[in-house]
N, C-alpha and C positions, 0 to 999 in steps of 0.2 A: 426493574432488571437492568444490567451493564448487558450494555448487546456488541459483540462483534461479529466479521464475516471475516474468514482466513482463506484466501484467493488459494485455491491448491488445486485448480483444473487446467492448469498448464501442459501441455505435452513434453515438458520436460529435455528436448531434445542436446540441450547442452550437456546435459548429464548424463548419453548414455555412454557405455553401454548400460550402465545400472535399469536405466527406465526402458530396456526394452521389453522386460517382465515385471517393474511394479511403477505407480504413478510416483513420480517425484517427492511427493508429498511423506512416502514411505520409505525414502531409503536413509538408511539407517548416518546418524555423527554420534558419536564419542557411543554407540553401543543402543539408539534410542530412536526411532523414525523424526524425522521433521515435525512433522504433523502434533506428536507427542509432544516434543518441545512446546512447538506452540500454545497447544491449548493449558499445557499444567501454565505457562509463563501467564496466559489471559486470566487462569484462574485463579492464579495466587496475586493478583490483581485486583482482582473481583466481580470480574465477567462472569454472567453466571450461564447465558445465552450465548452463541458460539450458533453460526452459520458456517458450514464449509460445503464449498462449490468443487464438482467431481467430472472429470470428463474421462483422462485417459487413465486406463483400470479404473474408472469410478466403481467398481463393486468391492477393489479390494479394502479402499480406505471406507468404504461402510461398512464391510463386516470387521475390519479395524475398529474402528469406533462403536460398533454393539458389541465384540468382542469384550471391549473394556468399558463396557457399562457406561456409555456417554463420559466415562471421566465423573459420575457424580455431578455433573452438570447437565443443562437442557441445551442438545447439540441438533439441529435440521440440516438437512442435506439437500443444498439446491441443485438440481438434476441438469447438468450440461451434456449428459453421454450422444444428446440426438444432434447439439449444436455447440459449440466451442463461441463463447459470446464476446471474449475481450474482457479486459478488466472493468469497463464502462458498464458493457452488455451484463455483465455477472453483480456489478454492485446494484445496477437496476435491480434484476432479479432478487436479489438475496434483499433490497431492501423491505419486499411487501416480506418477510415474516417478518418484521419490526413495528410492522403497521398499528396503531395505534400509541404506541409509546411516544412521549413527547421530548426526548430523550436522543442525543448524538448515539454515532455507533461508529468502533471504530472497522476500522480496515487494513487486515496484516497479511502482506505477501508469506506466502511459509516456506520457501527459502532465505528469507530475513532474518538476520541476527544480530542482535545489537542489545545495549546496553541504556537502552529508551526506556526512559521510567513508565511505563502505562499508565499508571493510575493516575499518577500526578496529569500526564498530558492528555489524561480526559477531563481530570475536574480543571485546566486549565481552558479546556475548550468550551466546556459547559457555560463557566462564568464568564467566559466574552462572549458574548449574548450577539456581537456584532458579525461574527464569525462564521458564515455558512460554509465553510469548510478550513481546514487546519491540514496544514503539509509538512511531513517529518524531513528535511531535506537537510545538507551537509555538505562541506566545503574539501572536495576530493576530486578527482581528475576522473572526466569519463571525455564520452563525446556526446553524449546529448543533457542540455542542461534547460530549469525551469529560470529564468528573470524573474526579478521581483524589485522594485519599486524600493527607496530607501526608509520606508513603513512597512517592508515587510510583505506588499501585496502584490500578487501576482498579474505579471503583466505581459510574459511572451516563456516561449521555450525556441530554444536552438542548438542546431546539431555544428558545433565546431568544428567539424570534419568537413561538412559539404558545406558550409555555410547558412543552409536552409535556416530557416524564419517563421515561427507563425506568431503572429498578437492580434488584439483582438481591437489592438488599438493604433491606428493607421498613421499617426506622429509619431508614436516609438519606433518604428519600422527601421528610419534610419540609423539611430543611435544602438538597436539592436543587431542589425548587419556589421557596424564597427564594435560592437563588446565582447573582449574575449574574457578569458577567465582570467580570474586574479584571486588565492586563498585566503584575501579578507574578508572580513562580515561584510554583515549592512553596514553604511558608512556612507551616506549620500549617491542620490543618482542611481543607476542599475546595478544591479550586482546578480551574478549566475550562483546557483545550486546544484545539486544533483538531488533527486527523489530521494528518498529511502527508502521507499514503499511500505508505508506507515502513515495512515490516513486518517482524519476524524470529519463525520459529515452531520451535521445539522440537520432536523426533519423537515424545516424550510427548504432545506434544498432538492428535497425527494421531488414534490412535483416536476421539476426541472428537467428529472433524468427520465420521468414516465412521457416526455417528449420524444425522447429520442429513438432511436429503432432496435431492434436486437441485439446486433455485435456494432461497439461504437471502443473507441479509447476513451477512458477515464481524461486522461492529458487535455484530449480537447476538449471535452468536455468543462473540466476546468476553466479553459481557457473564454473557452462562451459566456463560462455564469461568473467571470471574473467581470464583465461589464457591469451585469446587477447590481454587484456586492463582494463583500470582502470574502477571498481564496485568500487565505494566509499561510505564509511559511514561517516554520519555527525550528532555526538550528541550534542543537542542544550543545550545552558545554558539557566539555570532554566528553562527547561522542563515539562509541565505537562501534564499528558497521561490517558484518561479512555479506555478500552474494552470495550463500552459497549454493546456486545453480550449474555450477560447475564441477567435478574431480576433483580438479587441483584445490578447491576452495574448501572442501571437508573438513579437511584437517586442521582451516583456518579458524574454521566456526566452532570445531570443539573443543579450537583452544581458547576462545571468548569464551565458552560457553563454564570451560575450568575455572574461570579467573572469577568469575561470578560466586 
């Protein structure tokens, strides 16, 4: 089986008013809940397994999803309604139903929209064999951004705004305090990204996270098993990316979502 997990127990608060009566995950672009988007885009992929994590209204997006028959596919619901765990704390969680598969699984935030091939950048992940984890990341202006090595490998994240720093590696320190952003690729020396929140994890890498405690960030997390072994980023040509966690961003995603 293709396995994913679609992060959608977010309290959504950027987006209300919409989420003060349904979870984020349900509110409706171009006529269609997020959620929906999601799972048909993993399924015409060929994700046939589908994990989605549920906090705020977690009951509506489960009778969402018996409503419509799993989608024809095998959907589990990993239950956050008692505890809200992070994106760390939840890929933890959602990874024990993959348990035994020997098999990557991906990881889609569900206000994510973009123009990311899935399938291709699983059987890319699969056959680097080197690769305990694969980061969908892209060259655009935020304020907190992932480092990566001019191979590609991840080596710190920093907030350009405050300056703040974290690696995991105590000689980058300085050259990461001086690097700002600059919209070329990889090209020698450090270079900043921005997430996309589009993830692929290795089963090597599951023990890792059964270390860690409840609600943790996925980010640092990264950042720790980036000492191990290869965290890699991979930024796609001709990329196209909405947040749409916002209002004002709705309309941006249904018009990606047109063009398609």
């Amino acid at each position: 089986m293709k396995n994913a997990l679609i992060v959608a127990a977010g309290l959504g608060t950027r987006l209300r008013p919409f989420t003060d009566t349904m979870p984020k995950a349900l509110v409706p672009i171009a006529g269609c809940p997020m959620l929906e988007h999601q799972i048909l885009k993993l399924k015409a992929a060929g994700f046939d397994h589908i994990v989605v994590n549920v906090h705020h209204f977690g009951q509506q997006i489960i009778d969402f999803i018996e409503g419509n028959h799993a989608f024809g596919i095998h959907i589990d619901i990993s239950d956050e309604r008692q505890q809200l765990l992070n994106t760390g704390g939840a890929v933890r969680q959602a990874a024990r139903f993959f348990q035994g598969s020997d098999e990557p699984f991906l990881v889609h935030n569900v206000d994510v929209f973009s123009n990311a091939p899935l399938a291709a950048l699983y059987a890319d992940h699969r056959d680097r064999r080197s690769a305990r984890a694969t980061l969908v990341v892209s060259k655009r202006e935020t304020s907190r951004y992932l480092a990566f090595d001019d191979e590609g490998r991840l080596v710190g994240w920093k907030n350009v705004r405050t300056g703040e720093v974290k690696t995991p590696f105590p000689e980058l320190r300085p050259a990461l305090e001086e690097l700002t952003y600059s919209p070329k690729p990889f090209e020698g020396g450090l270079s900043l990204y921005a997430f996309a929140g589009i993830h692929l994890i290795s089963p090597s890498l599951v023990p890792a996270l059964e270390a860690y405690g409840d609600v943790f960030s996925i980010i640092d997390f990264y950042l720790s098993a980036a000492v191990e072994g290869d965290i890699l980023g991979v930024a796609l040509p001709d990329f196209r990316f909405v947040d749409a966690g916002k209002p004002e961003a709705l309309p941006l995603a249904a018009e990606l979502l047109s063009s398609f």
